[in-house]
Biopython code that builds the backbone (N, CA, C, O; Angstrom):
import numpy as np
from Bio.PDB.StructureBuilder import StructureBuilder

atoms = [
    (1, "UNK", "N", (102.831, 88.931, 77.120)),
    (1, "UNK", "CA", (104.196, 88.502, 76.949)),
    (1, "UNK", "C", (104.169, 87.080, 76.411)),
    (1, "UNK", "O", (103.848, 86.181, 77.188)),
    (2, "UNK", "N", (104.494, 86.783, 75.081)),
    (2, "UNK", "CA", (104.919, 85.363, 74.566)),
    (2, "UNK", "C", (106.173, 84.716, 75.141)),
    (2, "UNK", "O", (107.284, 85.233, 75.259)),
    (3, "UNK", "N", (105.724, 83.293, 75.527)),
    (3, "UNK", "CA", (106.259, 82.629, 76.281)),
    (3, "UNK", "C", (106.439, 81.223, 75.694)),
    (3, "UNK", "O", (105.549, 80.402, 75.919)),
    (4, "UNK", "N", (107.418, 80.896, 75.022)),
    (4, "UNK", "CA", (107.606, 79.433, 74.408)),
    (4, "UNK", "C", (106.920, 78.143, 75.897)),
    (4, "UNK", "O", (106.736, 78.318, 77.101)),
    (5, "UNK", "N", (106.718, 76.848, 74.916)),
    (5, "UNK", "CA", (106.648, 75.886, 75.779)),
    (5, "UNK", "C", (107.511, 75.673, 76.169)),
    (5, "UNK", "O", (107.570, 74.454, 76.010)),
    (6, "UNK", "N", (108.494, 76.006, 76.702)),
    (6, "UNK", "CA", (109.633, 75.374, 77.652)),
    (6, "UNK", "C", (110.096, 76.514, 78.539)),
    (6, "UNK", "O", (111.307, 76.627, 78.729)),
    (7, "UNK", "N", (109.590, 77.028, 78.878)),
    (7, "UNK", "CA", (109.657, 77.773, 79.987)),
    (7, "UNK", "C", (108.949, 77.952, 81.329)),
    (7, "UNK", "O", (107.729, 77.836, 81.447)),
    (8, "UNK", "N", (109.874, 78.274, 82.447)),
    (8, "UNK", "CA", (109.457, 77.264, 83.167)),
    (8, "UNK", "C", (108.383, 78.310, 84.284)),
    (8, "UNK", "O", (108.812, 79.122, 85.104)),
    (9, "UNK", "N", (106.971, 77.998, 84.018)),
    (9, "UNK", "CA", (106.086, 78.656, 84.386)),
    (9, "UNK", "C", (105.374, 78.248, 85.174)),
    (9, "UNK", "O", (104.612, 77.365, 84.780)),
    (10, "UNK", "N", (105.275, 78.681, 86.645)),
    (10, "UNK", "CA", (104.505, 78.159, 88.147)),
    (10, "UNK", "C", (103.136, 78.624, 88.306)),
    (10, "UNK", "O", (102.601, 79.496, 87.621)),
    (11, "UNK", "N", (102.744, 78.141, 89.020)),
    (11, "UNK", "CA", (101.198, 78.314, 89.349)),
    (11, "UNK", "C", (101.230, 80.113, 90.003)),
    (11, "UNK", "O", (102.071, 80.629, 90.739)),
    (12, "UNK", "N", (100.221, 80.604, 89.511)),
    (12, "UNK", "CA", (100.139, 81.890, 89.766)),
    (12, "UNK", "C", (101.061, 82.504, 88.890)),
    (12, "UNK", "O", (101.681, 83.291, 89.605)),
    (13, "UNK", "N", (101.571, 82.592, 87.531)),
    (13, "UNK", "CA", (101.481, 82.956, 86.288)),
    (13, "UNK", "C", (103.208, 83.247, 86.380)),
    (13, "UNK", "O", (103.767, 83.943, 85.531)),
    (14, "UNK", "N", (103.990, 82.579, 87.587)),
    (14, "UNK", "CA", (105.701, 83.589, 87.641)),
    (14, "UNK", "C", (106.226, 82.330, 86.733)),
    (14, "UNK", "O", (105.779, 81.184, 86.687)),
    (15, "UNK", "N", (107.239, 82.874, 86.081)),
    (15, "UNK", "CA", (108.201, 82.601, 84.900)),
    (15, "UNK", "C", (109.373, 82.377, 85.461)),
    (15, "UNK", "O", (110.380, 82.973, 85.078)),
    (16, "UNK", "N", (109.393, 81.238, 86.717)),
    (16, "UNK", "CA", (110.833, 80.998, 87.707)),
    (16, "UNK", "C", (112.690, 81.554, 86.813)),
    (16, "UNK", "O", (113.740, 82.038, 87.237)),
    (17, "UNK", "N", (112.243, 81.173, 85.664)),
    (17, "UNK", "CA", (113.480, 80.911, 85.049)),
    (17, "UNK", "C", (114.014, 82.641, 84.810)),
    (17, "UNK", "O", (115.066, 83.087, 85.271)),
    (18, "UNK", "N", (113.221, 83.274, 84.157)),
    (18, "UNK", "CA", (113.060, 84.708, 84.253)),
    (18, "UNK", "C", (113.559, 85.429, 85.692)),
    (18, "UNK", "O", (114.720, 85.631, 86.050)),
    (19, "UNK", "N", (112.442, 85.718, 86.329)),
    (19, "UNK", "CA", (112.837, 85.491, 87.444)),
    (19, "UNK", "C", (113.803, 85.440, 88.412)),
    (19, "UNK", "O", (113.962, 86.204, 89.364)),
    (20, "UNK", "N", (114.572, 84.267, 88.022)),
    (20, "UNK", "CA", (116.130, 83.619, 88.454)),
    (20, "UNK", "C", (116.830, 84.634, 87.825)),
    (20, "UNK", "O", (117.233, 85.537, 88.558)),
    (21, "UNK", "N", (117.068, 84.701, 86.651)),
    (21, "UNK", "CA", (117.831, 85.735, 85.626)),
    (21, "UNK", "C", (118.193, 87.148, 86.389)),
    (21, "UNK", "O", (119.247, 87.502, 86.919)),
    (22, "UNK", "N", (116.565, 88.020, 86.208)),
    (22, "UNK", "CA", (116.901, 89.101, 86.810)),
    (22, "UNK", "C", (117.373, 89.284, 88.341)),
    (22, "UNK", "O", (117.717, 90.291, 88.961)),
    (23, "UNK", "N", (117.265, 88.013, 88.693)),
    (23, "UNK", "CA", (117.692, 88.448, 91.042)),
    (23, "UNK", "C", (119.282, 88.083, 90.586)),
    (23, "UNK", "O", (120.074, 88.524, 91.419)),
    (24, "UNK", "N", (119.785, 87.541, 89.717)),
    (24, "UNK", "CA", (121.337, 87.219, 89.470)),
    (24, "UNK", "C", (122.120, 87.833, 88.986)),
    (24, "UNK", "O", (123.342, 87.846, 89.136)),
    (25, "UNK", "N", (120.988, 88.801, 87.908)),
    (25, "UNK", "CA", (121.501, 90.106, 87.298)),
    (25, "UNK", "C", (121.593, 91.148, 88.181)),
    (25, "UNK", "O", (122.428, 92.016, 87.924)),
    (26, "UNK", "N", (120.808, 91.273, 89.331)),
    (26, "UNK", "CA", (120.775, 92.015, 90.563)),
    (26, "UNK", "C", (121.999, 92.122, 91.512)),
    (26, "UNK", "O", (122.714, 92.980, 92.030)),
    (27, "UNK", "N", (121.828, 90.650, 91.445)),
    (27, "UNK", "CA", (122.520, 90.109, 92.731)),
    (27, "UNK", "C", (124.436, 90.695, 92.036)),
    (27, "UNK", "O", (125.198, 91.506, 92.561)),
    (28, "UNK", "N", (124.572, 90.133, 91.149)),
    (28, "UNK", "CA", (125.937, 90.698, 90.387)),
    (28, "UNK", "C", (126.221, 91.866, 90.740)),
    (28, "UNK", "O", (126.971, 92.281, 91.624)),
    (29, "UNK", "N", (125.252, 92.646, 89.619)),
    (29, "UNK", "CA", (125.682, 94.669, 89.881)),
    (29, "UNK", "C", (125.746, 94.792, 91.522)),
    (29, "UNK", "O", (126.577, 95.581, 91.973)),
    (30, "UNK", "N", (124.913, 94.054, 92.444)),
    (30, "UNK", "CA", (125.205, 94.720, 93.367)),
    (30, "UNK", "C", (126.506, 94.648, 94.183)),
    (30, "UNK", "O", (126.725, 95.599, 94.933)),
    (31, "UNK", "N", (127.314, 93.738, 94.139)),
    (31, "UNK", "CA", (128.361, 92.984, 93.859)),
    (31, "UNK", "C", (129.387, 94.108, 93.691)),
    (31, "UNK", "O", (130.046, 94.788, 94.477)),
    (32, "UNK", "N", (129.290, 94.052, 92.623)),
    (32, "UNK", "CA", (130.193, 95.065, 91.733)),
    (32, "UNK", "C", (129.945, 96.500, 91.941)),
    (32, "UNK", "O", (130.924, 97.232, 91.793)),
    (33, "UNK", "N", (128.764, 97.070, 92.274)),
    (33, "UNK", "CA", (128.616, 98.222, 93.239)),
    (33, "UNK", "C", (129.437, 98.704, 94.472)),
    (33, "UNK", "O", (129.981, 99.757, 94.805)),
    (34, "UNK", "N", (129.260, 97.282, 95.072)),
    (34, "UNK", "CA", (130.119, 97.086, 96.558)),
    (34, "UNK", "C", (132.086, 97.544, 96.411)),
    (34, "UNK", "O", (132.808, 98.226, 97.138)),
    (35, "UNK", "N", (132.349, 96.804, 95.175)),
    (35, "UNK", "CA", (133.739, 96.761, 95.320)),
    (35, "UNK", "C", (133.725, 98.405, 94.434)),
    (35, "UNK", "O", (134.871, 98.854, 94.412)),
    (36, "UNK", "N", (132.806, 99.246, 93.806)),
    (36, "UNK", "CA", (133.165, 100.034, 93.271)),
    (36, "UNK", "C", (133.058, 101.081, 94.639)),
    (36, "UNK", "O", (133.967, 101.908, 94.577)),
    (37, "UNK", "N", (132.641, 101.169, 95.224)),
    (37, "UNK", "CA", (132.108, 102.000, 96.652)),
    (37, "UNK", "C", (133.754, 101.785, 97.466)),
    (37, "UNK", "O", (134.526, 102.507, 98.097)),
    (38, "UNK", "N", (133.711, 100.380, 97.016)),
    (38, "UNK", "CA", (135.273, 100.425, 98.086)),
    (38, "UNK", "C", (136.460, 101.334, 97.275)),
    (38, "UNK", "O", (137.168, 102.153, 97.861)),
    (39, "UNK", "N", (136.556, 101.019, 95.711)),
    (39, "UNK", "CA", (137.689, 101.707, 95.695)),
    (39, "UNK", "C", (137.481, 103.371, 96.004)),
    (39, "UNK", "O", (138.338, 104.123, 96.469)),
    (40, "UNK", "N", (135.995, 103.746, 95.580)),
    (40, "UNK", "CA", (135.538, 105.004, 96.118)),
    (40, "UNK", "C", (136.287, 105.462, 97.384)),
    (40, "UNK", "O", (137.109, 106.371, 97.265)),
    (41, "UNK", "N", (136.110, 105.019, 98.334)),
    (41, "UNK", "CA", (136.439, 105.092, 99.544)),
    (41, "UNK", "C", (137.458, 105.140, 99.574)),
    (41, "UNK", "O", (137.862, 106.094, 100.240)),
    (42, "UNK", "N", (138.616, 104.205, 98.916)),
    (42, "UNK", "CA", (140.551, 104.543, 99.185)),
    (42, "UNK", "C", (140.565, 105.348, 98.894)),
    (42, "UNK", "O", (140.952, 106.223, 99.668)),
    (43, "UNK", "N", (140.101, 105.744, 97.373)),
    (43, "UNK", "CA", (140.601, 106.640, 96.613)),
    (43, "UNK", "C", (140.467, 108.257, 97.902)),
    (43, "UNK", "O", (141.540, 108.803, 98.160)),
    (44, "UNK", "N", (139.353, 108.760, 98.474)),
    (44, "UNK", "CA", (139.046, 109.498, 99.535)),
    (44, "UNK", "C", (139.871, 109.291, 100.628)),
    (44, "UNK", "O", (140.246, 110.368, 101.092)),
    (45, "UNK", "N", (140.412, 108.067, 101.375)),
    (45, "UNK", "CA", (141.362, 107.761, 101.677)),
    (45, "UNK", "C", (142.809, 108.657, 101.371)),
    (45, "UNK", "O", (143.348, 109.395, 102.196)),
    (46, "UNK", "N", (143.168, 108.463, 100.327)),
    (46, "UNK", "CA", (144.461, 108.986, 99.838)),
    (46, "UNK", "C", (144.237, 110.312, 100.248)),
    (46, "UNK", "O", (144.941, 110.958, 101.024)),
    (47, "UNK", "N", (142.902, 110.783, 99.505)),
    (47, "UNK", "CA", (143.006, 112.417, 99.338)),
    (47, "UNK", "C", (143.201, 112.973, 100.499)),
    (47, "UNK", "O", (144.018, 113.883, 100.638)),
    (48, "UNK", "N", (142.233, 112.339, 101.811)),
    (48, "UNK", "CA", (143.011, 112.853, 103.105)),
    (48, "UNK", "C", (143.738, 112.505, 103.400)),
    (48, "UNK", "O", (143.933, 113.112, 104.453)),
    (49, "UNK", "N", (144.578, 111.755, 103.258)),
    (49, "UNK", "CA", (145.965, 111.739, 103.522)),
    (49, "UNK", "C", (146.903, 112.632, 103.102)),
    (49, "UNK", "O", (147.900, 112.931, 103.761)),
    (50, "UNK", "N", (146.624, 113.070, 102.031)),
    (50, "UNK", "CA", (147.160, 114.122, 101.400)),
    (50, "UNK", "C", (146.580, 115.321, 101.152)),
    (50, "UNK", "O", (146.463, 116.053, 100.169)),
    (51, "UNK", "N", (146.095, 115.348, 102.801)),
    (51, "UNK", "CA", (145.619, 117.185, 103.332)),
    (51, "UNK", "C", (144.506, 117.494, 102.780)),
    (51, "UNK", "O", (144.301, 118.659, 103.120)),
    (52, "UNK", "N", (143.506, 117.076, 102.008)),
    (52, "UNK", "CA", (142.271, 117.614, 101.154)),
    (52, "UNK", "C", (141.248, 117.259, 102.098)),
    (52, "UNK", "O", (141.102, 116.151, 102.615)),
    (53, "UNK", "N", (140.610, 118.199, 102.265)),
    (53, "UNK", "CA", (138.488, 118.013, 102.964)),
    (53, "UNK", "C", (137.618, 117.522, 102.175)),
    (53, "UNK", "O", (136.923, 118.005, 101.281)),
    (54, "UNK", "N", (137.738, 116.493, 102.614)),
    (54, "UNK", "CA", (136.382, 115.772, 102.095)),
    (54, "UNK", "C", (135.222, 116.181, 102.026)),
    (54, "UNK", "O", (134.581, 116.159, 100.975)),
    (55, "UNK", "N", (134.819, 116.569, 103.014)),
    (55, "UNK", "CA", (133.644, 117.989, 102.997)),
    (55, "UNK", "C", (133.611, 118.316, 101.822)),
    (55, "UNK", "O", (132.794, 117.755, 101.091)),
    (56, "UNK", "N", (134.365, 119.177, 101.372)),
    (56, "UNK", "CA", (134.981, 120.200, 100.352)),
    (56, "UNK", "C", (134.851, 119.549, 99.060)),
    (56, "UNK", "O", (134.390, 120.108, 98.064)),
    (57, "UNK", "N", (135.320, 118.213, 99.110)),
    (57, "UNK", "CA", (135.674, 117.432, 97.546)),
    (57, "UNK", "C", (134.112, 116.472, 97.189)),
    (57, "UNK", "O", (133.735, 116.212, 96.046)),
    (58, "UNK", "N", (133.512, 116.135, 98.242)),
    (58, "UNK", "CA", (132.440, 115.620, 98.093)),
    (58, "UNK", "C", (130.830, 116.846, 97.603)),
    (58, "UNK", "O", (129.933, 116.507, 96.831)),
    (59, "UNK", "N", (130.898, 117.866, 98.147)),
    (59, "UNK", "CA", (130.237, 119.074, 98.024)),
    (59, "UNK", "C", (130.710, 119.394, 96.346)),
    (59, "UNK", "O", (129.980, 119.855, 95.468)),
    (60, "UNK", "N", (131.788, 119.094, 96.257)),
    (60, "UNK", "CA", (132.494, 119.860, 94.204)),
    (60, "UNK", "C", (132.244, 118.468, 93.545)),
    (60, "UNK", "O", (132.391, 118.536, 92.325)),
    (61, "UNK", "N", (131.794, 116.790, 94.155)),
    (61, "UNK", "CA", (131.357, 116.361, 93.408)),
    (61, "UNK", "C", (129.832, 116.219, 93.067)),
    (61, "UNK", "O", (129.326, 115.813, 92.021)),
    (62, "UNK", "N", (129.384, 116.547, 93.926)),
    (62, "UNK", "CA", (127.630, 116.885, 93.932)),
    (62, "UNK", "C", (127.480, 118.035, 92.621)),
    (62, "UNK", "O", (126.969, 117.887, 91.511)),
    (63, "UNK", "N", (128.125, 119.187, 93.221)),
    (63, "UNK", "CA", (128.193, 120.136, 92.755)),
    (63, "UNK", "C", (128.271, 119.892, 91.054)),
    (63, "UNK", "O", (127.308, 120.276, 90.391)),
    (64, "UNK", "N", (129.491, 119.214, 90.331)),
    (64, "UNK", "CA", (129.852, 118.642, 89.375)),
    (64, "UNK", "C", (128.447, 117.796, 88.373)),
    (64, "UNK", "O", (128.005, 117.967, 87.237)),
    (65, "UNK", "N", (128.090, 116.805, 89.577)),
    (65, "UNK", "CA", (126.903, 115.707, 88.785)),
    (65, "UNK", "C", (125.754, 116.496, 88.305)),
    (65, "UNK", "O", (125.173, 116.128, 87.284)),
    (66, "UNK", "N", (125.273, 117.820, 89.113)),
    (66, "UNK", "CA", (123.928, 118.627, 88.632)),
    (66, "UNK", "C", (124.119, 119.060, 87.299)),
    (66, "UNK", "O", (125.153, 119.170, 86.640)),
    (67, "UNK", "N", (122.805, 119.309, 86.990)),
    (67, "UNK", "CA", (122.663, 120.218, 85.535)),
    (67, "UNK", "C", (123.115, 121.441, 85.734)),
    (67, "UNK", "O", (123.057, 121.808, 86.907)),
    (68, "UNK", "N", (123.652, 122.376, 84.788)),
    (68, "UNK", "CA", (124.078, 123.108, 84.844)),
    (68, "UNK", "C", (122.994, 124.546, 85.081)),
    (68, "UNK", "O", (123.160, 125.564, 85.752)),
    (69, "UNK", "N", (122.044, 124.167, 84.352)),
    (69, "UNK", "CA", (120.917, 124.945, 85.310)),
    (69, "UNK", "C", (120.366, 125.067, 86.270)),
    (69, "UNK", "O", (119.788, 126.073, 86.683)),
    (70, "UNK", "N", (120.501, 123.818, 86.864)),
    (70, "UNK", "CA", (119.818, 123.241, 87.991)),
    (70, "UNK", "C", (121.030, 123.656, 89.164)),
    (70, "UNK", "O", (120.768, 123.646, 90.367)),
    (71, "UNK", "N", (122.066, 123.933, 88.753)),
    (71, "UNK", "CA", (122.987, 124.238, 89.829)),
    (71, "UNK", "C", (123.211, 125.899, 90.180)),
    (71, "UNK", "O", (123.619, 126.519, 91.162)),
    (72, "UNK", "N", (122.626, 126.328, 88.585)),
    (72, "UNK", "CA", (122.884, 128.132, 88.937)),
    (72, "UNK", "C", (121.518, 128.358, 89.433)),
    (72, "UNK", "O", (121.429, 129.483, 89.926)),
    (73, "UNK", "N", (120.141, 127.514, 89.488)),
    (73, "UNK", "CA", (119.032, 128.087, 90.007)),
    (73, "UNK", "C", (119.274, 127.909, 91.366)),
    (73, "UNK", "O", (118.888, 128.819, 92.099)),
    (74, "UNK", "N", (120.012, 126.622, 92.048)),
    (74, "UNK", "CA", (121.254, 126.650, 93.047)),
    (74, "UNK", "C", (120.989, 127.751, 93.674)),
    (74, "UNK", "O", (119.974, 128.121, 94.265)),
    (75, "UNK", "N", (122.368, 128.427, 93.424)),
    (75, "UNK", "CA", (123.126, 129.064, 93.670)),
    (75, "UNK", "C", (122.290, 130.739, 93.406)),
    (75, "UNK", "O", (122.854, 131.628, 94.044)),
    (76, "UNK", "N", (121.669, 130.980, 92.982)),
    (76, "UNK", "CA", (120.554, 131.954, 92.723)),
    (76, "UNK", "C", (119.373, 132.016, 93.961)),
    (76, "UNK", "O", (119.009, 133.069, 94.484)),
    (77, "UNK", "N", (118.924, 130.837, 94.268)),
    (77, "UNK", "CA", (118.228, 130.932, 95.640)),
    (77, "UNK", "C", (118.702, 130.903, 96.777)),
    (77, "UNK", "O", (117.985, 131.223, 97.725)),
    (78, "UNK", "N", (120.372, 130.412, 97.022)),
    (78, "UNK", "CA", (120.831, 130.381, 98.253)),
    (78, "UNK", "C", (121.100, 131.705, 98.439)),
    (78, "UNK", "O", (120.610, 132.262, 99.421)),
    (79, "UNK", "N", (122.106, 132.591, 97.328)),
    (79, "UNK", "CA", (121.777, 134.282, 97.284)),
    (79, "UNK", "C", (120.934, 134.957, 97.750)),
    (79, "UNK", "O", (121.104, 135.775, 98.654)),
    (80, "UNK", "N", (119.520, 134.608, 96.981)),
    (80, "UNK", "CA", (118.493, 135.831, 97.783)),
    (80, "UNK", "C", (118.547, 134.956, 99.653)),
    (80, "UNK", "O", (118.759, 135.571, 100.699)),
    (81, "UNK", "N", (118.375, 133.967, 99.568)),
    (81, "UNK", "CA", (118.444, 133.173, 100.903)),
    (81, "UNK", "C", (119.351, 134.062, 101.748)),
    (81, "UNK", "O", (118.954, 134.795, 102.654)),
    (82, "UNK", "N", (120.296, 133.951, 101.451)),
    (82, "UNK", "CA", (121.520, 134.935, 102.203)),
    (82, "UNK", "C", (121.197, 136.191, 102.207)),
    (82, "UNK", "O", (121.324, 136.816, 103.260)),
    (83, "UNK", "N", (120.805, 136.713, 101.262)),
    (83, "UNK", "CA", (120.211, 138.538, 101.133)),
    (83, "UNK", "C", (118.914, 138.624, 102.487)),
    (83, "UNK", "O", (118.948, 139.406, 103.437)),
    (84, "UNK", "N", (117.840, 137.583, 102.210)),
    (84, "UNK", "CA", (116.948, 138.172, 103.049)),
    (84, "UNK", "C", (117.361, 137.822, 104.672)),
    (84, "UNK", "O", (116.844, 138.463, 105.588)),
    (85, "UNK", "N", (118.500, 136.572, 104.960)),
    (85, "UNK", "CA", (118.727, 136.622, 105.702)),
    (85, "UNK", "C", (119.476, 137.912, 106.445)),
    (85, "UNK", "O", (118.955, 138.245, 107.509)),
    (86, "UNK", "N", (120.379, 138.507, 106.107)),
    (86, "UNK", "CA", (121.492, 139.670, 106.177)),
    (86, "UNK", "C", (122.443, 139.401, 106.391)),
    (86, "UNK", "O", (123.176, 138.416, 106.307)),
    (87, "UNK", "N", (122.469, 140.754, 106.828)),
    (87, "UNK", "CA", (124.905, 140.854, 107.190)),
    (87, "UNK", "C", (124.874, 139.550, 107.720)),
    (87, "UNK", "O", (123.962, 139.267, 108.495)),
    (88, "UNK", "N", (126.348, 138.099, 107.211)),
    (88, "UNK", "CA", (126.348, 137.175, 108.475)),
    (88, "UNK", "C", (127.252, 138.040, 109.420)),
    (88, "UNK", "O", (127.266, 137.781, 110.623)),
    (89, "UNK", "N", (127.911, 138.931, 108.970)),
    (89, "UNK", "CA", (128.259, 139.519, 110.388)),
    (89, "UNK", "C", (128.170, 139.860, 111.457)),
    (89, "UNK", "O", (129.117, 140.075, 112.214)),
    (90, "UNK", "N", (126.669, 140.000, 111.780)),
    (90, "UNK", "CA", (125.947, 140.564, 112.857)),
    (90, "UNK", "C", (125.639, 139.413, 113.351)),
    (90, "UNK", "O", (124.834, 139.599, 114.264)),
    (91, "UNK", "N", (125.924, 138.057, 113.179)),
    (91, "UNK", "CA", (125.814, 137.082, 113.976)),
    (91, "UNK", "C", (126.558, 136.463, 114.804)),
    (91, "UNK", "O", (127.599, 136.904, 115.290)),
    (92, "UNK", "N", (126.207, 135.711, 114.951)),
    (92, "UNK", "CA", (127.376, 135.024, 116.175)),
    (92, "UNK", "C", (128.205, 134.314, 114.973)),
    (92, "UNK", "O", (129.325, 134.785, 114.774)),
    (93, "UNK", "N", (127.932, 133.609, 114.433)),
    (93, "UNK", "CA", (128.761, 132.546, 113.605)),
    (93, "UNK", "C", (129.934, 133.633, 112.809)),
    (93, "UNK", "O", (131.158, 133.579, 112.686)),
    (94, "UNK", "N", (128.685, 134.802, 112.273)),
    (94, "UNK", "CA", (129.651, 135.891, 111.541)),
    (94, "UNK", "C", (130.613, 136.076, 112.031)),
    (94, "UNK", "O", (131.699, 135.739, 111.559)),
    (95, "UNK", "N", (130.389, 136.831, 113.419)),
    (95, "UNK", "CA", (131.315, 137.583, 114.493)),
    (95, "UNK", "C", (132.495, 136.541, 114.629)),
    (95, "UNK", "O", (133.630, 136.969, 114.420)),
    (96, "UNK", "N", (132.291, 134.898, 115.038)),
    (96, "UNK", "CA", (133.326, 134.178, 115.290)),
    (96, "UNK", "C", (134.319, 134.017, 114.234)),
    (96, "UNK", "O", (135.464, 133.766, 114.612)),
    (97, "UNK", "N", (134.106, 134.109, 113.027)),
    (97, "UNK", "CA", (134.730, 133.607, 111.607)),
    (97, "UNK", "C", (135.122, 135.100, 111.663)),
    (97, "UNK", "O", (136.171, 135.109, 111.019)),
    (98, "UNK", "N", (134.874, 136.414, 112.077)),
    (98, "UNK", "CA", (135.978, 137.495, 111.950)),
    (98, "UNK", "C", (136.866, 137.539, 112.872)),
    (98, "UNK", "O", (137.911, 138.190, 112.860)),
    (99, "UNK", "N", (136.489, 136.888, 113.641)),
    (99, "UNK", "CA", (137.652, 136.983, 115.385)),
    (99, "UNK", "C", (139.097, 135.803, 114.545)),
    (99, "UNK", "O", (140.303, 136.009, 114.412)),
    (100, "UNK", "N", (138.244, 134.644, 114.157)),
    (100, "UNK", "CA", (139.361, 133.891, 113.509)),
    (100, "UNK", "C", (139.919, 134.907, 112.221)),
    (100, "UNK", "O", (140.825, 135.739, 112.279)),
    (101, "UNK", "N", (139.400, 134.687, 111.513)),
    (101, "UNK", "CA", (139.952, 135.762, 110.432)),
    (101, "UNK", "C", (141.251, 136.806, 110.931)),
    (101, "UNK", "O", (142.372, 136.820, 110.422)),
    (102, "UNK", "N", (140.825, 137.568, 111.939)),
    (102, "UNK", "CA", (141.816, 138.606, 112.501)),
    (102, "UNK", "C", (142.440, 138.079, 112.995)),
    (102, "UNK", "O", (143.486, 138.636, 112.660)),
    (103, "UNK", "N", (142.898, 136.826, 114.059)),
    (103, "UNK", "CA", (144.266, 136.062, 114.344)),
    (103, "UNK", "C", (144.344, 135.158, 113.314)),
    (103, "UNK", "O", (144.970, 134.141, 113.616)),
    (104, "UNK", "N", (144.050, 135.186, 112.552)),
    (104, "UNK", "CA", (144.939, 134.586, 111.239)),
    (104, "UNK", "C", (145.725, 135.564, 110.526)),
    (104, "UNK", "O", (146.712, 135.086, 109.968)),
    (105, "UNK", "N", (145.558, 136.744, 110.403)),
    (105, "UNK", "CA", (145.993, 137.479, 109.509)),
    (105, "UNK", "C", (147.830, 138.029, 110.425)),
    (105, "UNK", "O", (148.606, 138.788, 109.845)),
]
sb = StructureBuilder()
sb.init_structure("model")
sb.init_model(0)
sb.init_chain("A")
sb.init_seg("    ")
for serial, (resi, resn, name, xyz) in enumerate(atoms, 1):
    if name == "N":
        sb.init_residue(resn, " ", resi, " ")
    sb.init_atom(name, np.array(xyz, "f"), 0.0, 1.0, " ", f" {name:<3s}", serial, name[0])
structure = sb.get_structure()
């Protein structure tokens, strides 16, 4: 790496000035990370306020960021996953989600 004479270079070969640059360039984005996380957060805010699962909306944005292959190979292994598992009916979890099911209806 070429390095003019005026730069300001310490014993054991660090380039302070450099250095300084990138922890400030750091130090910024992270900064600005922070307040982007916050409006993140109202914005999620609102949505439950206005009845939406976060669960639900955070899972469809995951869902959203993958490749589109990468999400049907997804969704292709949780399938057989579910196949070799079986009926969820015959389970307890199954059985409970039909008991609800039938006093809902």
């Amino acid at each position: 790496m070429d390095r003019g004479e005026g730069d300001n270079i310490h014993p054991g070969g660090i380039a302070a000035d450099e250095l300084k640059s990138y922890i400030e360039r750091i130090e910024r984005l992270t900064g600005e990370k922070a307040e982007l996380q916050a409006d993140i957060s109202e914005v999620f805010k609102e949505a439950k306020g206005n009845g939406f699962d976060l669960k639900i909306m955070r899972a469809i944005i995951k869902e959203r960021a993958q490749d589109k292959a990468e999400r049907q190979e997804f969704e292709v292994l949780c399938e057989l996953y579910r196949r070799a598992l079986g009926d969820f009916s015959e389970t307890g979890l199954g059985e409970a989600a039909a008991v609800r099911l039938a006093k809902s209806s």
